[in-house]
C-alpha positions as CSV (number, residue, x, y, z in Angstrom):
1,X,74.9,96.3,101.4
2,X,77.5,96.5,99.0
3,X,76.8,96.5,94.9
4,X,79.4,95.0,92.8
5,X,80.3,95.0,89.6
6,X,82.9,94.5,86.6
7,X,83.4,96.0,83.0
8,X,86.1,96.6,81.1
9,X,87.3,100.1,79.3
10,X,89.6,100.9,76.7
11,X,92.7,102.5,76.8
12,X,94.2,105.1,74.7
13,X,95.9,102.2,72.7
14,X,93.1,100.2,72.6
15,X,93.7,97.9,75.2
16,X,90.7,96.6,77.1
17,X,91.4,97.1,80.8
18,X,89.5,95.3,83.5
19,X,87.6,97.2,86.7
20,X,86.2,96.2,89.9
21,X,83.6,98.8,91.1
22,X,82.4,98.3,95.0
23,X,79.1,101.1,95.2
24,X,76.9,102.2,98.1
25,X,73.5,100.8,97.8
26,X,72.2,104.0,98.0
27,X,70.3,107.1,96.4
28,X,72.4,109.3,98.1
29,X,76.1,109.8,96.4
30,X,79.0,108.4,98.3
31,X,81.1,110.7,100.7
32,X,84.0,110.1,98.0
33,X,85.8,107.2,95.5
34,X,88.9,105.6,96.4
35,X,90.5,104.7,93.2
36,X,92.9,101.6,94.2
37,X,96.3,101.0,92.4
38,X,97.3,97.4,93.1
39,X,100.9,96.3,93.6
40,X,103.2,93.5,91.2
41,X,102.4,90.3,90.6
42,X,98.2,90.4,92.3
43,X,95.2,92.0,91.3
44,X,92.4,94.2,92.3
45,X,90.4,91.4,93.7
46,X,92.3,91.3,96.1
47,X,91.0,94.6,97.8
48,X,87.6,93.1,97.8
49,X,87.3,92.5,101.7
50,X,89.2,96.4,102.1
51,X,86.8,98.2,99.4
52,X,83.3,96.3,101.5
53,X,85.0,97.7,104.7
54,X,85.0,101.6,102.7
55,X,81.5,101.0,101.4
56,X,80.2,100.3,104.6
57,X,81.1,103.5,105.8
58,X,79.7,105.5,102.6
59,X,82.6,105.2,99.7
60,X,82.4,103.6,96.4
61,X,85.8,101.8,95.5
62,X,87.1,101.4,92.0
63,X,90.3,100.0,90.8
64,X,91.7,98.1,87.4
65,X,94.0,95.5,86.8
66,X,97.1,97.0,85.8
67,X,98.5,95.8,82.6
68,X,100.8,92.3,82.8
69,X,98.6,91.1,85.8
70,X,95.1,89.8,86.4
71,X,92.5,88.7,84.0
72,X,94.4,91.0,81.3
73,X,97.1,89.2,81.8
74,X,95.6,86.0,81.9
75,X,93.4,86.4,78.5
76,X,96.6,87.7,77.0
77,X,99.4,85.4,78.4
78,X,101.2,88.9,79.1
79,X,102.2,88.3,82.9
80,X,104.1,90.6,84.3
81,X,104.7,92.8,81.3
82,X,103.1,96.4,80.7
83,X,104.2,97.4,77.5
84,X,106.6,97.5,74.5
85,X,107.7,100.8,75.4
86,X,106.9,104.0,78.2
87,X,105.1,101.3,79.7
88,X,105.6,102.8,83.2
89,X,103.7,106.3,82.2
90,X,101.3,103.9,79.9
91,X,100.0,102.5,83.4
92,X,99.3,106.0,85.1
93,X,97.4,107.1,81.9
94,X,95.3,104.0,82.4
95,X,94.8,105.1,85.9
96,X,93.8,108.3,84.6
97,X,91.1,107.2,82.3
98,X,89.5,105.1,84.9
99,X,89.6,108.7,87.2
100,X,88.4,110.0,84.3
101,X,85.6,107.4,84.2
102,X,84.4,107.9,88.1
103,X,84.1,111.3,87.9
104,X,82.1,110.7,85.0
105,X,80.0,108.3,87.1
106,X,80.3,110.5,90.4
107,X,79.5,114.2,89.5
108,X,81.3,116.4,92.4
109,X,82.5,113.7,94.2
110,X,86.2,113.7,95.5
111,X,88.5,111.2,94.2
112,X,91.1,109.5,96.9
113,X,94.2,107.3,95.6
114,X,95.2,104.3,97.2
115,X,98.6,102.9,96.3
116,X,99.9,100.1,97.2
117,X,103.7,98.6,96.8
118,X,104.1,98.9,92.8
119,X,100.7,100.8,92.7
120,X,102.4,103.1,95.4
121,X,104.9,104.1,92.9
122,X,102.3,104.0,90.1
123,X,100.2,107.0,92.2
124,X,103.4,109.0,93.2
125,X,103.8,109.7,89.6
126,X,100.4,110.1,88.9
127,X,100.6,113.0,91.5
128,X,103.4,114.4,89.5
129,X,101.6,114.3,86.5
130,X,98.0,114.8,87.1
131,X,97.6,115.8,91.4
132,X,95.4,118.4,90.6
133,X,92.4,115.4,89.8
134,X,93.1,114.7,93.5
135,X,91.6,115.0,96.5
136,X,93.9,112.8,98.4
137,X,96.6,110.0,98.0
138,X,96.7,107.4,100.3
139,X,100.1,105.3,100.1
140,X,100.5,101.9,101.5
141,X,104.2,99.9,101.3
142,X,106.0,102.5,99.4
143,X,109.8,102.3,99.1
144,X,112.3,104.9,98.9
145,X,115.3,106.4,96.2
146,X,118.1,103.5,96.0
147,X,120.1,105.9,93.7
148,X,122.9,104.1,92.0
149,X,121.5,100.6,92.6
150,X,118.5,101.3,90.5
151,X,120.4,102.4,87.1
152,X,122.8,99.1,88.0
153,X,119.7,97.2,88.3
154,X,118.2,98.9,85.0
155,X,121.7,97.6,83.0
156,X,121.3,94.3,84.0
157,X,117.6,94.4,82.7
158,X,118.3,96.1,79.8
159,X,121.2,93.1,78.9
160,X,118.9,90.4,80.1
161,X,116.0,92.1,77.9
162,X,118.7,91.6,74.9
163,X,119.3,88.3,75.4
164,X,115.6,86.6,76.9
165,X,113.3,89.0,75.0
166,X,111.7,91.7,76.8
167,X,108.6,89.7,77.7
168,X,110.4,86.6,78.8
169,X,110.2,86.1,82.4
170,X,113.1,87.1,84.0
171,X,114.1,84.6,87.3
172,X,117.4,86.5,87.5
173,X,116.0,90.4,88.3
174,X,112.9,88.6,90.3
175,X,115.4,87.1,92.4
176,X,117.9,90.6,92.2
177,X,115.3,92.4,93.2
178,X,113.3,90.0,95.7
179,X,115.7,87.4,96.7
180,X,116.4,88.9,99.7
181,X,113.7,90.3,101.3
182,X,112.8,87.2,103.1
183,X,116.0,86.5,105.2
184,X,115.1,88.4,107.9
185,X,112.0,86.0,108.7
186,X,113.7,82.9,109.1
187,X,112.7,80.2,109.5
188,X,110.1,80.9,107.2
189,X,107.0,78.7,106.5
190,X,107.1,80.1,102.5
191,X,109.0,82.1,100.4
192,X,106.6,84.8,100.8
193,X,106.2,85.0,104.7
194,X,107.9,89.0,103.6
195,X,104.0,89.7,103.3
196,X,102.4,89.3,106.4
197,X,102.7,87.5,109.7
198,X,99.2,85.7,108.9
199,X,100.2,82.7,107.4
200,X,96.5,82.3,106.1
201,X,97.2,85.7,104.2
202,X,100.1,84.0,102.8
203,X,98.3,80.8,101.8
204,X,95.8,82.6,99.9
205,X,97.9,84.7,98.0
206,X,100.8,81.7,96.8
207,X,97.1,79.2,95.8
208,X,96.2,82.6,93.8
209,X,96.7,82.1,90.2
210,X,96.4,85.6,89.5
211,X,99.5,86.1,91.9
212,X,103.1,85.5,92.3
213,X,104.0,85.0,88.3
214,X,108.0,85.9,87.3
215,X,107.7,89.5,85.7
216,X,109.7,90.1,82.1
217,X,113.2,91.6,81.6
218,X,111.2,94.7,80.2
219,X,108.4,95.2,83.0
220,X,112.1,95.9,85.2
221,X,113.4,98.2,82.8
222,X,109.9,100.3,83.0
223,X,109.7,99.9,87.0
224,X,113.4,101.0,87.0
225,X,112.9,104.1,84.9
226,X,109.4,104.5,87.1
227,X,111.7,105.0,89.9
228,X,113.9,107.5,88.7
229,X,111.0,109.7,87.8
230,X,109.1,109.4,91.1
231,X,112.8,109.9,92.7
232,X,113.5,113.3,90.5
233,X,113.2,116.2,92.8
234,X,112.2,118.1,89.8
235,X,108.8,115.9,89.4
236,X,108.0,115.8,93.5
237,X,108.5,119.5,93.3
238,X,105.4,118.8,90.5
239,X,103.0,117.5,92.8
240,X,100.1,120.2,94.4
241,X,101.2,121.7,98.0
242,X,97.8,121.3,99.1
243,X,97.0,117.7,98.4
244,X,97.0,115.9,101.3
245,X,98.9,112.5,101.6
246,X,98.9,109.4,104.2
247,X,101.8,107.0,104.1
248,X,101.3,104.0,106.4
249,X,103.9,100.4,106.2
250,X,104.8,97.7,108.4
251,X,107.8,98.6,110.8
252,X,109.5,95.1,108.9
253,X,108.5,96.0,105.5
254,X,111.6,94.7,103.2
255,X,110.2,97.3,100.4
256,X,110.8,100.0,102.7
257,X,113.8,99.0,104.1
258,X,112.8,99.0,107.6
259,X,110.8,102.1,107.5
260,X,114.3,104.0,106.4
261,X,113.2,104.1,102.5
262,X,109.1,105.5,103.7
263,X,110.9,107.8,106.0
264,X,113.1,109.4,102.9
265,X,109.8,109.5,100.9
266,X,108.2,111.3,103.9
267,X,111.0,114.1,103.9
268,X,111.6,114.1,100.3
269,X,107.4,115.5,100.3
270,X,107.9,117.8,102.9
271,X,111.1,119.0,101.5
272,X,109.2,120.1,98.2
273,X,106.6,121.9,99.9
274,X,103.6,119.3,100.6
275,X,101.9,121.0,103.3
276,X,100.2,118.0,104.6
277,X,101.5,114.9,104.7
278,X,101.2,111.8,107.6
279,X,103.1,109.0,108.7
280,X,102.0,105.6,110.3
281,X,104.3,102.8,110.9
282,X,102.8,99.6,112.6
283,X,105.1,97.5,115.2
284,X,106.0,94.2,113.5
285,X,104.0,94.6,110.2
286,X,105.5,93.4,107.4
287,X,104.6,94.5,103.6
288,X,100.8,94.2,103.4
289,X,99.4,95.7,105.9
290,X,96.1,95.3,104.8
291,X,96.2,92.0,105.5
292,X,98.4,91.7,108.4
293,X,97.3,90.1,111.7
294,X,96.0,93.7,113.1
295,X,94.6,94.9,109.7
296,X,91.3,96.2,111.3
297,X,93.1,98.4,113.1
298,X,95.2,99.7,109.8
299,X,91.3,99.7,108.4
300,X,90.6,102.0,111.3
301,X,93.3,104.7,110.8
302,X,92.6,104.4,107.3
303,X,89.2,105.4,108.1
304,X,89.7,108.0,110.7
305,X,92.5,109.7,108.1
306,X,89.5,109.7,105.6
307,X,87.0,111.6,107.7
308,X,89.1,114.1,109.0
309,X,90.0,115.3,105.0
310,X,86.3,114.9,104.1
C-alpha cells in the first residue's frame, strides 16, 4: 500500500511551495527517497503512477512544484515564471530545502535525484552546488551545451523581456525554442506527439490544466543562464567523483537532439572525473520516457540501476 500526502513549505523568500510525498506503509524505513524534479510546463502529479511503482519496491518519493507551474502557479497566476531575479539557482535552493526536509523526515536514509527535462537541468546544478547531499542522480531527457545559440537565444529574451514584461508569456521564445521539435513526427496527431508515441500519454497531458501553459520572456532568460552554468566546465568539475549518475532518453528525443546532446553530457561527466556514470537510450522513444509505450520496461532499469547502488 502506498500512503500519500500533500503540504506545503516555505522557502527562503517566503514563498509557500507545494509537495507530493508517496511513503511505504511501513514501520520499517524505506531503502531510500527519490526526490523528483519535474520538467517545464507539468507538475509533480504527474509522477504519481512512477513514485506508486518505487514504493512498491520499498522507496518513499517526494517532489515539489517548481515555481511558475502547478498549483503555485495556479493560486498565483505566475505560469511559467520563477522569479524576478536568479530565479534559476532560486529553484535549486527550493529543491534543497525539500532535501533538507526528507532527511529531516528520513534519519540515515539516502537521498536519490530524479530529473527530468527542465528538472534535469535543475539537478545537474544542484550537483554542482550541493552533490555532496547525494546519494545518486538519476537524469531523464536531458539536453546537451548549444554554445552560441543559447546566449542568441538569451538576447532575444532579454529584448522581448523589455518590451512584453518579464512575466508576460512569450509565444515567440516558446515557439524559438519548441517550434521545431515536432517536425520529425509528421504527420502528427497533436502538437505535442514530441512526447511520446502513446497518444493516450499525449491526451492526458494537452486536457491537463496544470500543463502546457506559454512560459514568460524572463523564465527564458533564467533557463538560458541555467544552461550556461550547468555547461561551465568549471561547475561539472564541481560535482563529487564518487556520486553515481544514470542518464536514460528516448533514441528520438528532440531535447537531446537525437541522443547527440545526452551523449555530450555523458562525456562532458566523465571528462571531469565522475567515476560512475551510465547510459541508456531506448529505440524509438521520444522525450518522456516514463510514459512512453514500453515505460515498464524504463521502470525496470530504473529499478535494477537503484538496487545495484543500494
Amino acid at each position: 500500500m502506498t500512503a500519500t500526502e500533500e503540504f506545503t513549505y516555505s522557502a527562503n523568500d517566503g514563498t509557500n511551495l507545494y509537495v507530493n510525498k508517496w511513503t511505504v506503509e511501513s514501520a520499517e524505513r524505506p531503502r531510500a527517497v527519490i526526490q523528483i524534479a519535474h520538467g517545464m510546463a507539468e507538475h509533480i502529479k504527474r509522477y504519481d503512477i512512477f513514485a506508486r511503482f518505487l514504493v512498491r519496491h520499498g522507496f518513499s518519493v517526494y517532489g515539489n512544484d517548481h515555481r511558475g507551474h502547478g498549483r503555485l502557479a495556479e493560486r498565483n497566476g505566475t505560469y511559467g515564471y520563477f522569479s524576478d531575479e536568479n530565479g534559476f539557482d532560486k529553484v535549486v535552493d527550493d529543491m534543497l530545502l525539500l532535501t533538507d526536509k526528507i532527511q529531516s523526515e528520513n534519519p540515515n536514509t539516502p537521498v536519490i535525484l530524479f530529473g527530468h527535462s527542465m528538472g534535469s537541468f535543475l539537478a545537474r546544478r544542484y550537483m554542482q552546488l550541493y552533490g555532496e547531499k547525494l546519494s545518486g542522480v538519476i537524469l531523464s531527457g536531458t539536453g546537451g551545451n548549444k554554445g552560441n545559440s543559447v546566449k542568441v537565444a538569451k538576447m532575444i529574451a532579454r529584448a522581448e523581456s523589455r518590451i512584453r514584461g518579464r512575466k508576460t508569456p512569450s509565444p515567440l521564445m516558446t515557439k524559438l525554442t519548441f517550434g521545431a521539435y515536432n517536425k520529425k513526427f509528421k504527420p502528427s496527431l497533436t502538437e505535442y506527439d514530441w512526447l511520446s508515441r502513446d497518444n493516450e500519454e499525449v491526451r492526458k497531458y494537452i486536457e491537463d490544466p496544470l500543463c502546457g501553459s506559454e512560459c514568460s520572456a524572463g523564465f527564458f532568460i533564467d533557463l538560458f543562464e541555467g544552461l550556461e552554468l550547468i555547461n561551465d566546465k568549471k561547475n561539472i568539475r564541481k560535482i563529487p567523483e564518487s556520486l553515481p549518475v544514470y542518464i536514460f532518453s528516448g533514441e528520438k528525443d528532440p531535447v537531446g537532439n537525437d541522443t547527440k546532446g545526452v551523449r555530450q553530457v555523458y562525456e562532458a561527466f566523465l571528462e571531469a572525473g565522475l567515476e560512475n556514470v551510465e547510459l541508456k537510450f531506448y529505440e524509438g522513444g521520444r522525450h518522456e520516457m516514463l510514459n512512453e509505450t514500453n515505460k515498464e520496461e524504463v521502470y525496470q532499469d530504473i529499478l535494477a540501476w537503484l538496487e545495484k547502488h543500494l
